[in-house]
C-alpha positions as CSV (number, residue, x, y, z in Angstrom):
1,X,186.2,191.2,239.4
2,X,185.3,187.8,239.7
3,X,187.9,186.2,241.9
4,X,190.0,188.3,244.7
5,X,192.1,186.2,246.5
6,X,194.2,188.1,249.8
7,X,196.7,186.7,252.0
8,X,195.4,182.9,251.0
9,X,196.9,180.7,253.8
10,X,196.1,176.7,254.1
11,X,197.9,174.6,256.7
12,X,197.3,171.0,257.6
13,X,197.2,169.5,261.2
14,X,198.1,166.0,261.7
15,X,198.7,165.8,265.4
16,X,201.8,168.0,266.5
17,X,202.7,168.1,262.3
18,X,201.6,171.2,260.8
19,X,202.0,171.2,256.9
20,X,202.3,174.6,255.2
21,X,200.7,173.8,251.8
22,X,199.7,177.5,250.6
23,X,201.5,181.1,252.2
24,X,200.1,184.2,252.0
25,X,198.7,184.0,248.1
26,X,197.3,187.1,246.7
27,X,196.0,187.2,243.0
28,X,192.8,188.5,241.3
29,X,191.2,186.6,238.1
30,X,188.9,188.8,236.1
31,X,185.5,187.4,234.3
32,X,186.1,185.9,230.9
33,X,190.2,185.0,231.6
34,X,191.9,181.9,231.0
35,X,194.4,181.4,233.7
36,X,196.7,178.9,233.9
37,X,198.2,177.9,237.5
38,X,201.4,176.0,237.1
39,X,203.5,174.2,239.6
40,X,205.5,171.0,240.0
41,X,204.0,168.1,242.1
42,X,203.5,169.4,246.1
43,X,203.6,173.2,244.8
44,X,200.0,173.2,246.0
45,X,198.3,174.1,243.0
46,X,195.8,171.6,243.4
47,X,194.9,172.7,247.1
48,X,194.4,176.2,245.7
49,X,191.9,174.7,243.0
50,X,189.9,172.8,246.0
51,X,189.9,176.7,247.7
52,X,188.8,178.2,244.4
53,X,186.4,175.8,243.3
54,X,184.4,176.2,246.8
55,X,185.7,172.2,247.8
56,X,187.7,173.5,250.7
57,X,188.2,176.3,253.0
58,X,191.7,178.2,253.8
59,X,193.2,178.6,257.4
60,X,193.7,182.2,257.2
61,X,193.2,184.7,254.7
62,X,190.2,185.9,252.2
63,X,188.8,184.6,249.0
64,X,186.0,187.2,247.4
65,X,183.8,185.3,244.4
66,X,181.7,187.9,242.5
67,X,182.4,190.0,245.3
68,X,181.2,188.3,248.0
69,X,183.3,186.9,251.0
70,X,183.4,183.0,250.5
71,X,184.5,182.1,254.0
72,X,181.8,183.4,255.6
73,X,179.4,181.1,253.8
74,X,177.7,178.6,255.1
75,X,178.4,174.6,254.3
76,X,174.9,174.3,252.3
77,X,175.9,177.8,250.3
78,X,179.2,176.4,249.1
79,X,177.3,173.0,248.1
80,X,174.9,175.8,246.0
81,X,178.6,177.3,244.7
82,X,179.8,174.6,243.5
83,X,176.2,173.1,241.6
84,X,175.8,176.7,240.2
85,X,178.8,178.5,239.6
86,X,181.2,176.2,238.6
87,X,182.3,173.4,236.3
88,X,185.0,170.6,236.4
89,X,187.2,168.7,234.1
90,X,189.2,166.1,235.3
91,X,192.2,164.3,234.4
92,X,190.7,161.5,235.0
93,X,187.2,161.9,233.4
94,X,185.3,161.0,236.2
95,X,182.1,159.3,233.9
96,X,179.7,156.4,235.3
97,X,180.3,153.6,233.1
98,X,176.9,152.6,234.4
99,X,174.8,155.4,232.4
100,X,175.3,156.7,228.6
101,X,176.8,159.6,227.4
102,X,173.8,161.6,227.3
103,X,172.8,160.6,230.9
104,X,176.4,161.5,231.9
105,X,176.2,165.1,230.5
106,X,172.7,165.6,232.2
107,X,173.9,164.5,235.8
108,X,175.0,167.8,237.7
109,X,171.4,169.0,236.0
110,X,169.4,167.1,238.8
111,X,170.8,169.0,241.2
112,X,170.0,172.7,239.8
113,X,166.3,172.1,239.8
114,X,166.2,171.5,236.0
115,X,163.7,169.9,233.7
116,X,163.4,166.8,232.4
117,X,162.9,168.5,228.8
118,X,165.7,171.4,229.5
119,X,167.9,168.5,230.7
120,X,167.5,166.3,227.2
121,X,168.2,169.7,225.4
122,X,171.4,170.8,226.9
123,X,172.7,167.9,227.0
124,X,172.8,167.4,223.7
125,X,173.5,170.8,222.7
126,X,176.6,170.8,224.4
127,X,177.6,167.2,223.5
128,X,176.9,168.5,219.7
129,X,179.2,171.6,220.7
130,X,182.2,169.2,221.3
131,X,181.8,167.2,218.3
132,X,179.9,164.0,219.8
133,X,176.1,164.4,219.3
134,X,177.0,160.2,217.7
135,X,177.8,159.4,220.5
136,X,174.7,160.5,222.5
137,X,173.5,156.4,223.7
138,X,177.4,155.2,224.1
139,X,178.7,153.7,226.8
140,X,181.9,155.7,228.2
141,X,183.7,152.2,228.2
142,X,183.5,152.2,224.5
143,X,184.8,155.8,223.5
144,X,188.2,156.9,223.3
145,X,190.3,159.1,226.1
146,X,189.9,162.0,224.0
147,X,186.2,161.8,223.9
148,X,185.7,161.1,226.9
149,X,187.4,164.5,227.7
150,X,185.4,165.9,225.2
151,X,181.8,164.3,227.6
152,X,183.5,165.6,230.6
153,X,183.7,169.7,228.9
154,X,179.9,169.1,227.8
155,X,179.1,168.0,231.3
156,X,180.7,170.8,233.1
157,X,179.1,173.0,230.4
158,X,175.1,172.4,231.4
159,X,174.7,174.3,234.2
160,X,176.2,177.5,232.4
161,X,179.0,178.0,234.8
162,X,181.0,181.0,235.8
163,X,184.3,179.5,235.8
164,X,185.4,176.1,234.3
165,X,188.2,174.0,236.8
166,X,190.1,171.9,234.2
167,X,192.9,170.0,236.5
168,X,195.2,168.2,234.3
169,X,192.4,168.1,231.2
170,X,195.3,166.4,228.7
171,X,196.9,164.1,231.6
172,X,195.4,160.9,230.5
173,X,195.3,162.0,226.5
174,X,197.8,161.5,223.6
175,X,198.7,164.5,221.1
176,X,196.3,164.2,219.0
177,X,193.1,164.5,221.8
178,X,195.2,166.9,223.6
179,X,195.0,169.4,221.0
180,X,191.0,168.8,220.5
181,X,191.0,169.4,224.1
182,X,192.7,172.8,224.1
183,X,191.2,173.8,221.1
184,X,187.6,173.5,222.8
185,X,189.2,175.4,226.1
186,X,190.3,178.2,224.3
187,X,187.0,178.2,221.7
188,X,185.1,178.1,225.1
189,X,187.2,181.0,226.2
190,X,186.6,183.1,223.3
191,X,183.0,182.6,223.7
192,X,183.6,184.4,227.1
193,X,183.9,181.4,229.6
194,X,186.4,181.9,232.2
195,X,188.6,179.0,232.6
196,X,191.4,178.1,235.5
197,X,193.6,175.1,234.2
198,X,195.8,173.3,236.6
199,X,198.7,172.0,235.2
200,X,202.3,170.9,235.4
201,X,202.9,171.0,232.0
202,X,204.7,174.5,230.4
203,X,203.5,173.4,226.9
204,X,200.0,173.1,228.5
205,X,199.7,176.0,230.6
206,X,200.9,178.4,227.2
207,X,197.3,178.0,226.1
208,X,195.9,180.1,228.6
209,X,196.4,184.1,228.4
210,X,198.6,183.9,231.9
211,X,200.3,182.1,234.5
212,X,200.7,181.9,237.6
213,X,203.1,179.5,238.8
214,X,203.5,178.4,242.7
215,X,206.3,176.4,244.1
216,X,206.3,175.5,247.7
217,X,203.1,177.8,248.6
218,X,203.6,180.7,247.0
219,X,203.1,182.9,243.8
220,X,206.7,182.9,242.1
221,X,205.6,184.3,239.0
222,X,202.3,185.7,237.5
223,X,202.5,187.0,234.2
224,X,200.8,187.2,231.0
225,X,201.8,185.0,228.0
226,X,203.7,186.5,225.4
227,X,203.5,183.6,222.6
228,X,200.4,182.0,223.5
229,X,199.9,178.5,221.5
230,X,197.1,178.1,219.2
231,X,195.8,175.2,217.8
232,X,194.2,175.0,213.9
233,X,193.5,172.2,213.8
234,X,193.6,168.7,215.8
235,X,197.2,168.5,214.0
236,X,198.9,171.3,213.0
237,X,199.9,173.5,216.5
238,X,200.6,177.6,215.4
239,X,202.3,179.8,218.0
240,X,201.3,183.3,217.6
C-alpha cells in the first residue's frame, strides 16, 4: 500500500478560535492509482494535499507512506519526502520567468544530488515526452497556458516520483489544453505513475479511476468511477 491514512484530524488555532478543517479521515491509495479528491471551496481538500504531499503535519491521527509512519519523521526527512518522492502540478504553473524551459524542468534536480549531464538528459526527455522538446530555450512568458502546464508535468516528472500532486492542473487552461493535460495524466497513469488530482470540478475529477469527495472535513463519498472520460485526442472527448 502506498498511502494509509487513519483517523486524519487537522485543526487550526488562532487564539481562542479553533478551526476544524479535516475530521477523522480514513482512506488508503494503492501504488499506480489515479485518485481524484473532490470538494467544493473550504471542503479541505487542499489541506489534505499539504498532509499528503509531506507540506504539513495533522493534529491527530496517522498518515503511513510506503509503510512508514510520516509523523514521526523528522523536519529535514519530510524536506527529503518531498525532493524524492513526490511531484507537483499547479494551477498556477509556478515557472521562473527568469530561466528557460529547460532550466525550469531541471530545477527540483539540484536538490537530489543529480548531475549536470543526468540533469540536461532528463530534462529533455521528459519535456520531449509532453510534446515540447521546441521549446527547450523558451522563455515561459512566451508559451501558452497549456504549455506551460505541459513544463510544469515534465518538471514534476525528473526526479521519478512516487506520486504526482496535480491541484487544479486545468484551472487556468481553456478546453482545448485541458484535454492535452488530462490526456498526459492518464498516459502518465498508464505508464504506472500514481497520481492524486485535486479538484472541484466533476467533469475533471471523472478522469481519475476514483473519487473521493470531502465536504466540511470529511470523506462523504469514496467510490470508483463507473464511466471514466477518455480523451483521443486534444478534441474529440470519448466516455467509456
Amino acid at each position: 500500500m502506498l498511502i494509509r491514512v487513519k483517523d486524519l484530524i487537522k485543526d487550526y488555532e488562532e487564539g481562542e478560535v479553533v478551526t476544524h478543517v479535516l475530521r477523522g479521515l480514513s482512506f488508503e491509495i494503492k501504488k499506480g492509482e489515479f485518485v481524484s479528491i473532490m470538494g467544493p471551496s473550504g471542503s479541505g481538500k487542499s489541506t489534505l494535499m499539504h498532509i499528503l504531499s509531506f507540506l504539513d503535519k495533522p493534529t491527530k491521527g496517522q498518515y503511513f507512506f510506503e509503510g512508514k509512519e510520516v509523523n514521526s519523521l523528522s523536519d529535514d526527512e519530510l524536506a527529503e519526502m518531498r525532493s524524492k518522492k513526490v511531484g507537483f502540478i499547479f494551477q498556477s504553473f509556478n515557472l521562473l520567468n527568469r530561466a528557460n524551459v529547460l532550466e525550469n524542468v531541471m530545477l527540483p534536480m539540484y536538490y537530489s544530488g543529480v548531475s549536470a549531464t543526468e540533469r540536461v538528459f532528463r530534462a529533455k526527455k521528459y519535456l520531449s515526452e509532453v510534446g515540447l522538446d521546441h521549446r527547450l530555450y523558451y522563455n515561459p512568458a512566451n508559451l501558452s497556458g497549456g504549455e506551460k502546464q505541459r513544463v510544469a508535468i515534465a518538471r514534476a516528472l525528473v526526479n521519478n516520483p512516487e506520486v504526482i500532486f496535480a491541484d487544479e492542473p486545468t484551472g487556468n487552461l481553456d478546453s482545448k489544453s485541458g484535454f492535452q493535460v488530462m490526456k498526459i495524466l492518464q498516459e502518465l497513469n498508464e505508464k504506472g505513475n500514481t497520481i492524486i488530482l485535486v479538484t472541484h470540478e466533476r467533469n475533471t475529477a471523472e478522469h481519475a479511476e476514483r473519487i473521493i469527495t470531502l465536504r466540511d472535513g470529511v470523506i462523504i463519498d469514496d467510490s470508483p468511477i463507473t464511466n471514466r472520460q477518455y480523451y483521443t485526442n486534444e478534441n474529440q472527448e470519448l466516455k467509456k
